[in-house]
N, CA and C atoms as an extended XYZ file, in Angstrom:
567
Properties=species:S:1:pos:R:3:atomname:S:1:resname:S:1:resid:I:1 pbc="F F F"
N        31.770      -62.432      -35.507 N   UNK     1
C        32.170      -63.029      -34.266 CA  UNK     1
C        30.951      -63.432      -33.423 C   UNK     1
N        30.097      -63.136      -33.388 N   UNK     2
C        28.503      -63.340      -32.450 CA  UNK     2
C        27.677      -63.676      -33.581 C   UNK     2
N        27.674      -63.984      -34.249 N   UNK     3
C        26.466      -64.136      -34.886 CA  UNK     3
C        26.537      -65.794      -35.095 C   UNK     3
N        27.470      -66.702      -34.784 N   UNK     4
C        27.476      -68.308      -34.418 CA  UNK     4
C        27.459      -68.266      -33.658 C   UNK     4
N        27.448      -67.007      -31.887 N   UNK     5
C        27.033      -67.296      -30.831 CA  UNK     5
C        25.512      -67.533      -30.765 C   UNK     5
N        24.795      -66.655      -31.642 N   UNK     6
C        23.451      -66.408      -31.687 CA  UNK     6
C        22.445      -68.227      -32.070 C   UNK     6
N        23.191      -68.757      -33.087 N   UNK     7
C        22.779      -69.839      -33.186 CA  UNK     7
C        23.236      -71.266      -32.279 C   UNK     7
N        23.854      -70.386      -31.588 N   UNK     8
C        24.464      -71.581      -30.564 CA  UNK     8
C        23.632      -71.979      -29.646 C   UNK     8
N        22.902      -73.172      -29.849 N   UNK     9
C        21.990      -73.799      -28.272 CA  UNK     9
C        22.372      -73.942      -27.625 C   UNK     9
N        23.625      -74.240      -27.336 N   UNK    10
C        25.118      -74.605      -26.125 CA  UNK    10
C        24.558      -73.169      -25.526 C   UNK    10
N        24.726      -72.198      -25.674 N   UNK    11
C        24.636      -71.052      -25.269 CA  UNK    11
C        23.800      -70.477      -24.435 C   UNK    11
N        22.332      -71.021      -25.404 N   UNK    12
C        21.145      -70.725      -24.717 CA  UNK    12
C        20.986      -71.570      -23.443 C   UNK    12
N        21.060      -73.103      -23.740 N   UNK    13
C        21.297      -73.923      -22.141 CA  UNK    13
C        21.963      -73.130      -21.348 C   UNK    13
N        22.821      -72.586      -21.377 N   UNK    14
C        23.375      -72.380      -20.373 CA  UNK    14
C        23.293      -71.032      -19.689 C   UNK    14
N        22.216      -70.238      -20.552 N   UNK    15
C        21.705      -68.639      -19.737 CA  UNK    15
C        20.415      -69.791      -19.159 C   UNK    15
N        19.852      -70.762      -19.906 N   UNK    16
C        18.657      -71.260      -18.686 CA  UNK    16
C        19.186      -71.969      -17.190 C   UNK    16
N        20.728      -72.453      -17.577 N   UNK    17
C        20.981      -72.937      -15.974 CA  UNK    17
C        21.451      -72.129      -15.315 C   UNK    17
N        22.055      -70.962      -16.078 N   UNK    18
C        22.437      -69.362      -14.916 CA  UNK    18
C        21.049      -69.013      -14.312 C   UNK    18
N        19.729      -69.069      -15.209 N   UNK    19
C        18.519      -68.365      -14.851 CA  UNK    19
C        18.052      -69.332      -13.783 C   UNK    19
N        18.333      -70.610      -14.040 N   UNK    20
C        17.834      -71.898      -12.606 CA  UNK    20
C        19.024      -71.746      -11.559 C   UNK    20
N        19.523      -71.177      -11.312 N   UNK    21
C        20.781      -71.342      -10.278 CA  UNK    21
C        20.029      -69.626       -9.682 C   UNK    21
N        20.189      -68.922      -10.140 N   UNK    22
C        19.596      -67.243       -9.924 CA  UNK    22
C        18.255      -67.760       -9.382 C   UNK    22
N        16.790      -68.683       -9.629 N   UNK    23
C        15.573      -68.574       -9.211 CA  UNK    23
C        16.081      -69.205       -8.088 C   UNK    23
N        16.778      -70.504       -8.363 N   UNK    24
C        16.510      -71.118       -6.809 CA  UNK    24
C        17.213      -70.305       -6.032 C   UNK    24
N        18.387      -69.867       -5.823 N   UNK    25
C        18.682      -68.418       -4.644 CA  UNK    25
C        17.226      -67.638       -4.477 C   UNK    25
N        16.548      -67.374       -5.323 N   UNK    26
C        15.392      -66.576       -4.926 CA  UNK    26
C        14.299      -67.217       -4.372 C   UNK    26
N        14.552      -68.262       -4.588 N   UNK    27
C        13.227      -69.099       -3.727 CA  UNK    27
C        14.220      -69.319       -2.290 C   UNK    27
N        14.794      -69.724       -2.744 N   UNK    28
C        15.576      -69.837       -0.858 CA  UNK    28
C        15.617      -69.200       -0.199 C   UNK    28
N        15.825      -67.748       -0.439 N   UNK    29
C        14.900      -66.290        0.506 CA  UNK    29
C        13.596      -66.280        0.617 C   UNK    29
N        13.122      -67.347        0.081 N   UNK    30
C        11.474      -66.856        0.816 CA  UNK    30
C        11.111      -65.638        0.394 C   UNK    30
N         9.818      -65.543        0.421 N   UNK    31
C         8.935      -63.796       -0.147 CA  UNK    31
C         9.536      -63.178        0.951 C   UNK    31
N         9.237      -61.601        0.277 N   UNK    32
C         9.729      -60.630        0.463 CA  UNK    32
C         9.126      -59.763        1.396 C   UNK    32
N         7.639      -60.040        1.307 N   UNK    33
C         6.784      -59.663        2.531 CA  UNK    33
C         6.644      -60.026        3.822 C   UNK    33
N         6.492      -61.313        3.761 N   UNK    34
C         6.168      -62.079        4.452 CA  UNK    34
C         6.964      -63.466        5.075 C   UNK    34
N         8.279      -63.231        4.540 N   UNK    35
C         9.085      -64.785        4.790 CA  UNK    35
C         8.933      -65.880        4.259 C   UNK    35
N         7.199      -66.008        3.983 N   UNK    36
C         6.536      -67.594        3.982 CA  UNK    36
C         7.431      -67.971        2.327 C   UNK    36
N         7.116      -69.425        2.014 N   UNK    37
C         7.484      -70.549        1.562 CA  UNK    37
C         7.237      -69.753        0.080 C   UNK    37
N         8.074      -69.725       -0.861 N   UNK    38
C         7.682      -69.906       -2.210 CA  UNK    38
C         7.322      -70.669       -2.928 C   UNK    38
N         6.331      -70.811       -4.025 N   UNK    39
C         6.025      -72.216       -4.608 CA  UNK    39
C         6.077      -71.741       -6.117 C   UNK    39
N         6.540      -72.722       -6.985 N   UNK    40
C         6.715      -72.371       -8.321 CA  UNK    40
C         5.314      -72.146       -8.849 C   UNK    40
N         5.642      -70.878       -9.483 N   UNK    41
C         5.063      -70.141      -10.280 CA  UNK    41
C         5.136      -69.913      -11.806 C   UNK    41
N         5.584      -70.764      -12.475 N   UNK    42
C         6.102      -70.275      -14.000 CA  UNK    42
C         5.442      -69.606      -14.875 C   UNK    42
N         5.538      -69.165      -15.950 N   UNK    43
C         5.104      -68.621      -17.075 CA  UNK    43
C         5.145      -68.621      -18.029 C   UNK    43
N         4.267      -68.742      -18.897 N   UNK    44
C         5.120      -69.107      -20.538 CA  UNK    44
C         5.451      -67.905      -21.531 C   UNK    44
N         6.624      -68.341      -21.914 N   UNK    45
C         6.820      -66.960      -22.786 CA  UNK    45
C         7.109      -67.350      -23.987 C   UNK    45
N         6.795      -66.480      -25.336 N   UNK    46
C         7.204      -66.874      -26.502 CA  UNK    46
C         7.661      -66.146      -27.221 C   UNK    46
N         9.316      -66.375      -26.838 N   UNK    47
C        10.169      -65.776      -27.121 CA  UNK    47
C        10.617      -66.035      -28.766 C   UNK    47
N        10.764      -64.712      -29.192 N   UNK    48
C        11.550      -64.851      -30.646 CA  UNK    48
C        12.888      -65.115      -30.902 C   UNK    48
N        13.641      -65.600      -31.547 N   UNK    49
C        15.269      -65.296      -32.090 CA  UNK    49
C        15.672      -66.735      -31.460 C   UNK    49
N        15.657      -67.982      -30.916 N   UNK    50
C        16.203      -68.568      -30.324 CA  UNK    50
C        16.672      -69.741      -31.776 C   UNK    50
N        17.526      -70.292      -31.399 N   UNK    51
C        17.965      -71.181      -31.838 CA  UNK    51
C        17.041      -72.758      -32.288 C   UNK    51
N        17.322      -73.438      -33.124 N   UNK    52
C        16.609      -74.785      -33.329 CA  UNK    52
C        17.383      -75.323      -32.109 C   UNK    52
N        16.571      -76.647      -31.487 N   UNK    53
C        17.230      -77.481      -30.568 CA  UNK    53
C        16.977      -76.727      -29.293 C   UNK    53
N        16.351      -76.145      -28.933 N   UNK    54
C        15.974      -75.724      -27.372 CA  UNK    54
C        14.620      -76.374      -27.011 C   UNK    54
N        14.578      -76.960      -25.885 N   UNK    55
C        12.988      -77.804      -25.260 CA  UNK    55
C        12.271      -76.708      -25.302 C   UNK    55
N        11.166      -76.914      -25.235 N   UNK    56
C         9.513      -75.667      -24.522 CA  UNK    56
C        10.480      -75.118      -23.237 C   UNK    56
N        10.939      -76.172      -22.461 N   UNK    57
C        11.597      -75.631      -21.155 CA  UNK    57
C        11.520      -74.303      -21.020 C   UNK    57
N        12.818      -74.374      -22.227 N   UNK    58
C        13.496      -72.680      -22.125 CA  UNK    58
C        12.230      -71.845      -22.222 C   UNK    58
N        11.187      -72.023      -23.189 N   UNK    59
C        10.073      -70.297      -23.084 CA  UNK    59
C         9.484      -70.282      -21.382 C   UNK    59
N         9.947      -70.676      -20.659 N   UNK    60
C         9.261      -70.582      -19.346 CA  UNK    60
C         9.816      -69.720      -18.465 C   UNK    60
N         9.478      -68.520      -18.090 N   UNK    61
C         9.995      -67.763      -17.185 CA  UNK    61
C         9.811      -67.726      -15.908 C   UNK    61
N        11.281      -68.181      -14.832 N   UNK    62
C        10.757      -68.474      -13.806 CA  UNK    62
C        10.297      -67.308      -12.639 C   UNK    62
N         9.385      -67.545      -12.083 N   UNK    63
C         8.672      -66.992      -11.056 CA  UNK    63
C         7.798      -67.858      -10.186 C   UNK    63
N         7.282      -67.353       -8.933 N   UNK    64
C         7.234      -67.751       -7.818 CA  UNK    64
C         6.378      -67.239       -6.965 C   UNK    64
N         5.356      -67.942       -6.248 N   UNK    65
C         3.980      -67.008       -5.821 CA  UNK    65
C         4.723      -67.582       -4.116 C   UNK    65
N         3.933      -66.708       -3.421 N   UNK    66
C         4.068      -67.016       -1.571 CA  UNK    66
C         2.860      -68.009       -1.622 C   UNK    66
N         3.423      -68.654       -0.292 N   UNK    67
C         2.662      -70.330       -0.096 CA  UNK    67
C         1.693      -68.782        1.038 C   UNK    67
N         1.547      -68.199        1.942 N   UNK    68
C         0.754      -67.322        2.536 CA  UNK    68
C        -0.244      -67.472        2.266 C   UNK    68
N        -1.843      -67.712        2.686 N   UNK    69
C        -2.783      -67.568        2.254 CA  UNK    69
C        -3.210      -65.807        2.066 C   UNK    69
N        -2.370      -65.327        3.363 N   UNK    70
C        -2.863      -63.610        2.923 CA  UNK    70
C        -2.276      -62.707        2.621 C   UNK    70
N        -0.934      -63.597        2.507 N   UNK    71
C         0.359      -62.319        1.301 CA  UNK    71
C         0.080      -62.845       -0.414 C   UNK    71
N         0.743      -64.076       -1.091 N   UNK    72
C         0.250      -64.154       -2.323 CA  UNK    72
C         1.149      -63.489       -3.285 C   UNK    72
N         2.216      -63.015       -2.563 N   UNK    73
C         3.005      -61.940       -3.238 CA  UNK    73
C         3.599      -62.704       -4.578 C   UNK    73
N         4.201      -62.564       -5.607 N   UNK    74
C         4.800      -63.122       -6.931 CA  UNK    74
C         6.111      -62.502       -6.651 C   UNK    74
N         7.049      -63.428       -6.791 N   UNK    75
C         8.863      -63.413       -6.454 CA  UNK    75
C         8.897      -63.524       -8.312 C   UNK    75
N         9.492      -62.986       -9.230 N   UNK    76
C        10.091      -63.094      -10.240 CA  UNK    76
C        11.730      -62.792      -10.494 C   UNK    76
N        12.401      -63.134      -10.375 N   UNK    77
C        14.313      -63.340      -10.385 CA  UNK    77
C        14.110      -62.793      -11.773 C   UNK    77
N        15.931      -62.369      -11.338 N   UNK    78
C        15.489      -61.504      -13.134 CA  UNK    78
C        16.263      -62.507      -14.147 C   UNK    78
N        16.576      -62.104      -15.282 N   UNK    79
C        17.303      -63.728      -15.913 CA  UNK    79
C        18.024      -62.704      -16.979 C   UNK    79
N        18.671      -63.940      -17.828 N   UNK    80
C        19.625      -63.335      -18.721 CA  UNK    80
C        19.058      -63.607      -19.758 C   UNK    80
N        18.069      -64.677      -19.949 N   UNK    81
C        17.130      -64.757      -21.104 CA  UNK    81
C        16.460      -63.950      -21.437 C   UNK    81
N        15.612      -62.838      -20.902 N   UNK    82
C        14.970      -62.071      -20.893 CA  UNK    82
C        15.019      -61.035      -21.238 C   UNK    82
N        14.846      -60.099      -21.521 N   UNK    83
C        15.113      -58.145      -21.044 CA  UNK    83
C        13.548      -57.472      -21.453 C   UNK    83
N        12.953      -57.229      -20.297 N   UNK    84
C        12.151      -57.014      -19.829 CA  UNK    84
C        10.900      -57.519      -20.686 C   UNK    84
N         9.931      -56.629      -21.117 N   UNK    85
C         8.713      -57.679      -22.136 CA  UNK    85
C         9.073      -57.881      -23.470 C   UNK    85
N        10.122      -57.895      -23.702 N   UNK    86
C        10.543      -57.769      -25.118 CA  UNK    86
C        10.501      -58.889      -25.589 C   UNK    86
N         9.693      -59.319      -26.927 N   UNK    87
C         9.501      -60.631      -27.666 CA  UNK    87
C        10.808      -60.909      -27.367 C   UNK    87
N        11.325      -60.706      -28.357 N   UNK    88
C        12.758      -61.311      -28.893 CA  UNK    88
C        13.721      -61.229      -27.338 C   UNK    88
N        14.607      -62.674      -27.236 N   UNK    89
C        15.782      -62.672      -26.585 CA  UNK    89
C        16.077      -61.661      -25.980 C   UNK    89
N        16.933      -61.347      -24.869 N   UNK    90
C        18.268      -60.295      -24.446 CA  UNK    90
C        19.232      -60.546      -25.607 C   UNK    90
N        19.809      -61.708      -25.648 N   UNK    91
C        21.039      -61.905      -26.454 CA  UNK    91
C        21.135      -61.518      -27.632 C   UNK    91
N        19.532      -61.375      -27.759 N   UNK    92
C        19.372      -61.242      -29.597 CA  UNK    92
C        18.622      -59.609      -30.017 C   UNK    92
N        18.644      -58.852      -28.582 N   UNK    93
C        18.159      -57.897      -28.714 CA  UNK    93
C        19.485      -56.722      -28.725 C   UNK    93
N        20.504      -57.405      -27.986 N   UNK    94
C        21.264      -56.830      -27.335 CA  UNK    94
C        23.129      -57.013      -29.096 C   UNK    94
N        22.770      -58.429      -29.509 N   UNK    95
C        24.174      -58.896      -30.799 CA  UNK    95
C        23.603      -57.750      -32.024 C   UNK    95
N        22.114      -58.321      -31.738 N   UNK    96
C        21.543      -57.240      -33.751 CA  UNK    96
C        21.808      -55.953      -33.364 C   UNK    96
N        21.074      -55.289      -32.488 N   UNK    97
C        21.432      -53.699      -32.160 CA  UNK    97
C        22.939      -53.552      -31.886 C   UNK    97
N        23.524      -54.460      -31.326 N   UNK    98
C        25.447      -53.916      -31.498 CA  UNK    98
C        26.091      -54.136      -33.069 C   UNK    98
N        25.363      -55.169      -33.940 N   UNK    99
C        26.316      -55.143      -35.421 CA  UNK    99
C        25.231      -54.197      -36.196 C   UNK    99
N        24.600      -53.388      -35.497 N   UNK   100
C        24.210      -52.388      -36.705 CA  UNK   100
C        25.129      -51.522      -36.870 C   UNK   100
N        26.294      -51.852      -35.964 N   UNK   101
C        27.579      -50.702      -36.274 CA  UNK   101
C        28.398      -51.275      -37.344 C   UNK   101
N        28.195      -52.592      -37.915 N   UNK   102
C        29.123      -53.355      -38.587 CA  UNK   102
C        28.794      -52.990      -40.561 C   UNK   102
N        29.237      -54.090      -40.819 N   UNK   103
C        29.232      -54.219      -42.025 CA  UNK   103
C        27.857      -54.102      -42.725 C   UNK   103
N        27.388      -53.398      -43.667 N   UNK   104
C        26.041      -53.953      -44.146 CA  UNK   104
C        25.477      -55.003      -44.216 C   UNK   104
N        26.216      -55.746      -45.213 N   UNK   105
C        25.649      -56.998      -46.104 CA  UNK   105
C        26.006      -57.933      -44.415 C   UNK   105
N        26.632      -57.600      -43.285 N   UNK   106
C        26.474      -58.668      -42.391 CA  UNK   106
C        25.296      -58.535      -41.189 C   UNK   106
N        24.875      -56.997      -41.412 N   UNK   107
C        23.717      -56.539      -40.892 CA  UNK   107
C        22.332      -57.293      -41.542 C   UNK   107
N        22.314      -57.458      -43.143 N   UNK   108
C        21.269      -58.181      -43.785 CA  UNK   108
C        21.216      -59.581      -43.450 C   UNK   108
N        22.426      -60.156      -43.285 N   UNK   109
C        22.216      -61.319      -43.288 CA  UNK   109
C        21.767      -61.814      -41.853 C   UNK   109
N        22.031      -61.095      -40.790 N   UNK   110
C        21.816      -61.646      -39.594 CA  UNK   110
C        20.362      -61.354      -39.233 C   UNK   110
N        19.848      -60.139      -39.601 N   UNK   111
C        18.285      -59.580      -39.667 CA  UNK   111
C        17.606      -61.155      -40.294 C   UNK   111
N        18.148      -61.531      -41.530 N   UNK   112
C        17.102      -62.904      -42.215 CA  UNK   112
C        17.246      -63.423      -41.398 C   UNK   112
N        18.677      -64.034      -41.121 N   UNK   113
C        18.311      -65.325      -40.452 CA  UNK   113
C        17.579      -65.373      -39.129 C   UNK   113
N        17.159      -64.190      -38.441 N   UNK   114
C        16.608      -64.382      -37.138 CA  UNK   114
C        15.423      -63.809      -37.267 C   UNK   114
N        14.942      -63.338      -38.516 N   UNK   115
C        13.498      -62.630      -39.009 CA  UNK   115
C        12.908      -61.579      -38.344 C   UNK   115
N        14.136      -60.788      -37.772 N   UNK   116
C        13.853      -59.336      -36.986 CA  UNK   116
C        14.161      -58.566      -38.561 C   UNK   116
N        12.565      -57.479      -38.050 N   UNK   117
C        12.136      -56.740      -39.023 CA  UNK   117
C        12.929      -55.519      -38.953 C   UNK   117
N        13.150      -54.641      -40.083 N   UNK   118
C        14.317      -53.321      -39.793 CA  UNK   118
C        13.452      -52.447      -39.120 C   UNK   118
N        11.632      -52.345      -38.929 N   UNK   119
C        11.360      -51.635      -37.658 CA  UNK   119
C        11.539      -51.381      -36.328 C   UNK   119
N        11.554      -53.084      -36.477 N   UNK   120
C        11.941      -53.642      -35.003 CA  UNK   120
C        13.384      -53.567      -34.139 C   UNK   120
N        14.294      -53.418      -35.194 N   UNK   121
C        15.664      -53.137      -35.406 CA  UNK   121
C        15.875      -51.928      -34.711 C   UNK   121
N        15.201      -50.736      -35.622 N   UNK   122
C        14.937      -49.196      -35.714 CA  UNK   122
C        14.183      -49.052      -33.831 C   UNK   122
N        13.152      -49.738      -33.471 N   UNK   123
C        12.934      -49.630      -32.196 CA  UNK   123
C        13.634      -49.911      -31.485 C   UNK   123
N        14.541      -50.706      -31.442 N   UNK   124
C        15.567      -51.934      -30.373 CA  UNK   124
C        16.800      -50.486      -30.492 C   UNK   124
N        17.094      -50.096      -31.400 N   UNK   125
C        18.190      -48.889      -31.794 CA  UNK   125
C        17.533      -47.398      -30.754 C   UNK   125
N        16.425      -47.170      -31.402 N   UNK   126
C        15.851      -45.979      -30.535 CA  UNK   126
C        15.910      -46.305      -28.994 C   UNK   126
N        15.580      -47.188      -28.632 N   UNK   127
C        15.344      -48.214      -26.958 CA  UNK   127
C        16.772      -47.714      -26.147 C   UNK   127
N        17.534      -48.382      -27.127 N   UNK   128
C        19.073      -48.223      -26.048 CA  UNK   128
C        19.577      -46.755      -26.305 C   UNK   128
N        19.076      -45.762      -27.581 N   UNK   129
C        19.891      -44.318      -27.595 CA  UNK   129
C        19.101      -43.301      -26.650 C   UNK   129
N        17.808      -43.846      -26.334 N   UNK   130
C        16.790      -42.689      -25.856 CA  UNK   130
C        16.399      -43.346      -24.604 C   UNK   130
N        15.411      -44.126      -24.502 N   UNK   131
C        15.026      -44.894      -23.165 CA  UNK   131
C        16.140      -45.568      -22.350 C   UNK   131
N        17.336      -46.346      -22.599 N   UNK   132
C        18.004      -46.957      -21.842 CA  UNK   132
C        19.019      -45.721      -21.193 C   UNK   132
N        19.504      -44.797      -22.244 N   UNK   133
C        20.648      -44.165      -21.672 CA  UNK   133
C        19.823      -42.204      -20.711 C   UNK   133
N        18.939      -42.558      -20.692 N   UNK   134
C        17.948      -41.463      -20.364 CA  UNK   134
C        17.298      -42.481      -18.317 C   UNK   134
N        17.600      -43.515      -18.767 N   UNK   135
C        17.432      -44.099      -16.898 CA  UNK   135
C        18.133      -43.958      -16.236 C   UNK   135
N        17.755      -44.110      -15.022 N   UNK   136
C        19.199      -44.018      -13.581 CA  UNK   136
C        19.543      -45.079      -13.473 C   UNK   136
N        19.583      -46.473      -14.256 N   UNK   137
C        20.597      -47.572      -14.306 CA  UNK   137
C        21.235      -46.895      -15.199 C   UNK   137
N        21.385      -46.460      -16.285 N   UNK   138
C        22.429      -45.995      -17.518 CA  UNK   138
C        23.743      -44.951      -16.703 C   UNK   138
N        22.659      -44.094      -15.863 N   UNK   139
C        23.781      -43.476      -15.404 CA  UNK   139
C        24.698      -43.894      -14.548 C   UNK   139
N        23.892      -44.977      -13.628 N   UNK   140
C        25.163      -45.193      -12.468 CA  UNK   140
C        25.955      -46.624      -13.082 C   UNK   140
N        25.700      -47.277      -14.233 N   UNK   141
C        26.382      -48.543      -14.719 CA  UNK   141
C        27.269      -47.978      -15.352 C   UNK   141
N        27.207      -46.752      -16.421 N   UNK   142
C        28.231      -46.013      -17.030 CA  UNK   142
C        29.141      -45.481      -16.298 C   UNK   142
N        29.390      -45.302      -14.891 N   UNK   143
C        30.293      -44.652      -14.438 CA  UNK   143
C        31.517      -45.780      -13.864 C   UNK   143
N        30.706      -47.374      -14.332 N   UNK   144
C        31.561      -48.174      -13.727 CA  UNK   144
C        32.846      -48.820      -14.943 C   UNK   144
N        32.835      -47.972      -15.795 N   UNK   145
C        33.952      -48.281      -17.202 CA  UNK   145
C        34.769      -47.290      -17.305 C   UNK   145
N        35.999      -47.601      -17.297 N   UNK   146
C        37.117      -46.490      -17.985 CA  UNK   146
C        37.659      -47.465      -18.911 C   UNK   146
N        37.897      -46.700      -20.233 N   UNK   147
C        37.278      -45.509      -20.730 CA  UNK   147
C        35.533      -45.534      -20.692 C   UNK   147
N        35.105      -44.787      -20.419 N   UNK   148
C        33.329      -44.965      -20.619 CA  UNK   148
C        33.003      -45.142      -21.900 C   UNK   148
N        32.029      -45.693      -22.036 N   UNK   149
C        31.318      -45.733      -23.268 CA  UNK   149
C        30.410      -44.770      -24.050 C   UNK   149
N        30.473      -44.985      -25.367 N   UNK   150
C        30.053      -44.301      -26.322 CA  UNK   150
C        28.101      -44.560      -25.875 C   UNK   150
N        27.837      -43.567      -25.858 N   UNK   151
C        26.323      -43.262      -25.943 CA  UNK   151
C        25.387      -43.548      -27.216 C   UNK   151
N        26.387      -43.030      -27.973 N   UNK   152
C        25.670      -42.950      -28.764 CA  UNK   152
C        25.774      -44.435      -30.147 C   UNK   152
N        27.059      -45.340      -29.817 N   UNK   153
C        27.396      -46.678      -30.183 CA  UNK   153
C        26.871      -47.894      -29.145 C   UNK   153
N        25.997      -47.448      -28.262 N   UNK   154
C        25.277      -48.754      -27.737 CA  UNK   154
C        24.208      -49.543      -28.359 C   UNK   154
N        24.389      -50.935      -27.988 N   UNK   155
C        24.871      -51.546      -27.228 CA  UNK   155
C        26.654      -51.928      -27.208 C   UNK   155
N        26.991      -51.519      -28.694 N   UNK   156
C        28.236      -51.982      -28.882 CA  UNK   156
C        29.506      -51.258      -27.985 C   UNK   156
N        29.285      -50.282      -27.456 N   UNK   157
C        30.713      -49.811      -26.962 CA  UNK   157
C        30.532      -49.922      -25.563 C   UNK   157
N        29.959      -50.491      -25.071 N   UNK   158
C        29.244      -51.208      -23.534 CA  UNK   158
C        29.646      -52.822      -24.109 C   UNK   158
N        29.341      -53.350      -25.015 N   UNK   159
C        29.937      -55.151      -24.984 CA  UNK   159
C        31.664      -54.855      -25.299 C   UNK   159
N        31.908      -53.412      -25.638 N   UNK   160
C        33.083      -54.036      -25.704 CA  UNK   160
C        34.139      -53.533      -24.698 C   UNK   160
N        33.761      -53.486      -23.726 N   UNK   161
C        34.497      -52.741      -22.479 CA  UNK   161
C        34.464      -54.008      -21.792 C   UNK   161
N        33.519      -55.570      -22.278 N   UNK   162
C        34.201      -56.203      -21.527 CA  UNK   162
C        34.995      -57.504      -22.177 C   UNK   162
N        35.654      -58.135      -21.328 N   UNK   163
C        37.198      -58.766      -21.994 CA  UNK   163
C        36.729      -60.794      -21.581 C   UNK   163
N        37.529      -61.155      -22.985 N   UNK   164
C        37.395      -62.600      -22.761 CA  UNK   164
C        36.482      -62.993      -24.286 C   UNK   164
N        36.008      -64.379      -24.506 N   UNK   165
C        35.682      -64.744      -25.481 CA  UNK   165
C        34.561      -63.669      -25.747 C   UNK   165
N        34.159      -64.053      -26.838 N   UNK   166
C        32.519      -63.518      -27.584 CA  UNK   166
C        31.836      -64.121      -26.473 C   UNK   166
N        31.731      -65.132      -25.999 N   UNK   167
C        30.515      -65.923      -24.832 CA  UNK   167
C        30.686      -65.266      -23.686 C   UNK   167
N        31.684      -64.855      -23.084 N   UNK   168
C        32.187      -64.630      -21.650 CA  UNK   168
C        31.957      -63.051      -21.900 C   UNK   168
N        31.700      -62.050      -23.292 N   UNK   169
C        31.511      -60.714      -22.804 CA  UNK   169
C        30.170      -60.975      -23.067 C   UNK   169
N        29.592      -61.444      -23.903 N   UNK   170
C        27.976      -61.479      -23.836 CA  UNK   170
C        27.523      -61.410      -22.485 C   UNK   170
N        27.892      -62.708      -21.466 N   UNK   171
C        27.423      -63.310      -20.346 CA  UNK   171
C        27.613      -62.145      -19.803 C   UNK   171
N        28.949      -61.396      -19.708 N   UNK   172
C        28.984      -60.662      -18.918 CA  UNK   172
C        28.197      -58.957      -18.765 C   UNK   172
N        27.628      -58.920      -20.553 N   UNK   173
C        26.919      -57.930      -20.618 CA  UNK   173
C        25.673      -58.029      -20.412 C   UNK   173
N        24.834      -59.101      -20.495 N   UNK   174
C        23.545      -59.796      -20.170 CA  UNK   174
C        23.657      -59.677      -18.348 C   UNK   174
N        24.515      -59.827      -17.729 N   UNK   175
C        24.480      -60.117      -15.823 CA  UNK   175
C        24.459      -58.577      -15.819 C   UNK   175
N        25.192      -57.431      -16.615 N   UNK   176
C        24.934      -56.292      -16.248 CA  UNK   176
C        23.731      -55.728      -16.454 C   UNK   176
N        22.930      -56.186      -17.581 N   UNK   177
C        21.407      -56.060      -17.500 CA  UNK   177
C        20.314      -56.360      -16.824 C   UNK   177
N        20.868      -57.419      -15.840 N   UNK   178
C        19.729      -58.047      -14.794 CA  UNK   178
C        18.834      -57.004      -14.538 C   UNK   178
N        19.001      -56.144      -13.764 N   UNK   179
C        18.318      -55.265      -12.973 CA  UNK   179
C        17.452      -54.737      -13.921 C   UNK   179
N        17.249      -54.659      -15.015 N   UNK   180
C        16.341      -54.340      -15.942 CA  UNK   180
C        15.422      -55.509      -17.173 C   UNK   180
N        15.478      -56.884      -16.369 N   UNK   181
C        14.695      -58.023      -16.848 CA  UNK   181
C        13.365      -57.871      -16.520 C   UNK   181
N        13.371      -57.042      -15.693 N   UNK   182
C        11.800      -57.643      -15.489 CA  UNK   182
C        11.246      -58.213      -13.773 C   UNK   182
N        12.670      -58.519      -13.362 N   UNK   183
C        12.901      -59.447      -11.951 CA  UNK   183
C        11.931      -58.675      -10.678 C   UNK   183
N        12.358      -58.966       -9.751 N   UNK   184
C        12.216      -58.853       -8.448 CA  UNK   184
C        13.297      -58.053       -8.371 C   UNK   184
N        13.328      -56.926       -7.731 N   UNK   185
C        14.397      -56.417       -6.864 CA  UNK   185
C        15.446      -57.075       -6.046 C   UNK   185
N        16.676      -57.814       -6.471 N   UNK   186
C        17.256      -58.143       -5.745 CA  UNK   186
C        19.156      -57.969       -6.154 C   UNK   186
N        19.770      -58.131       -5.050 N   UNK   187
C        21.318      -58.228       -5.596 CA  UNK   187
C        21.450      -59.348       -6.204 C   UNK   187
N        22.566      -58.710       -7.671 N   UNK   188
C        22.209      -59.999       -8.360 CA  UNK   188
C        24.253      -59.828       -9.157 C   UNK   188
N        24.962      -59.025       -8.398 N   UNK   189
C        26.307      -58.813       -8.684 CA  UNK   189
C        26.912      -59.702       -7.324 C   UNK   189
């Protein structure tokens, strides 16, 4: 069921115009110190797992320096492309580590086609059983599901608490990750 989301560029466009709709709200607040003017700041990132058919565009992560000559501060919005410094995708960090609950031979095949290594796999697996569910986002996001989720089946028993297509629970499990992209501190529910 996700693994033609994964190759879907339709898809990816459209976490970059959630991520351009999310920066410009953050530039329209102005820095955080100081009020003054934000001015684009981008960054390049080179991200793994994405699809054929995406511009350079997409590796650019947006961020944002203060126009201030003596603040200077960097505004970074958090995105759905992202999850935190991690080469590879959210989407693609977040589909491989949920079908390692699945089938084998559909576990092999999705590892080739996106050329994530079974270390990398094995880290992305350790990440969400030890580091993610061991933070104080794990604890206070888990208390917002009945039935709660399996701890020890994440990412998968967290995507599936939420309802609607394969695209619409992704989206919706990627917006629950914001707060751990990488961003700026901000409300982003």
């Amino acid at each position: 069921m996700y693994q033609t989301l994964l190759a879907d560029a339709r898809f990816y466009q459209l976490l970059l115009a959630i991520d351009a709709d999310i920066a410009a709200d953050c530039r329209a607040a102005g820095c955080h110190q100081c009020g003054g003017v934000l001015h684009s700041a981008r960054f390049p990132r080179k991200p793994r797992g994405a699809p054929a058919g995406l511009d350079k565009a997409y590796n650019n992560r947006f961020s944002f320096c203060c126009s201030g000559s003596e603040c200077r501060k960097r505004a970074t919005p958090p995105s759905l492309r992202f999850l935190g410094r991690k080469v590879y995708l959210a989407a693609v960090v977040t589909l491989v580590s949920a079908m390692q609950h699945g089938a084998k031979a559909a576990r092999r095949q999705l590892s080739d086609l996106l050329g994530v290594s079974r270390r990398t796999v094995a880290r992305w697996r350790d990440w969400w059983l030890s580091v993610f569910t061991a933070g104080p986002f794990w604890k206070m996001a888990s208390a917002a599901f009945m039935p709660p989720a399996d701890p020890a089946c994440l990412p998968l028993s967290l995507l599936d608490r939420f309802i609607g297509s394969a695209e619409e629970r992704l989206l919706g499990f990627l917006r629950l990750l914001m707060p751990l992209t990488g961003g700026s501190p901000m409300q982003v529910f």
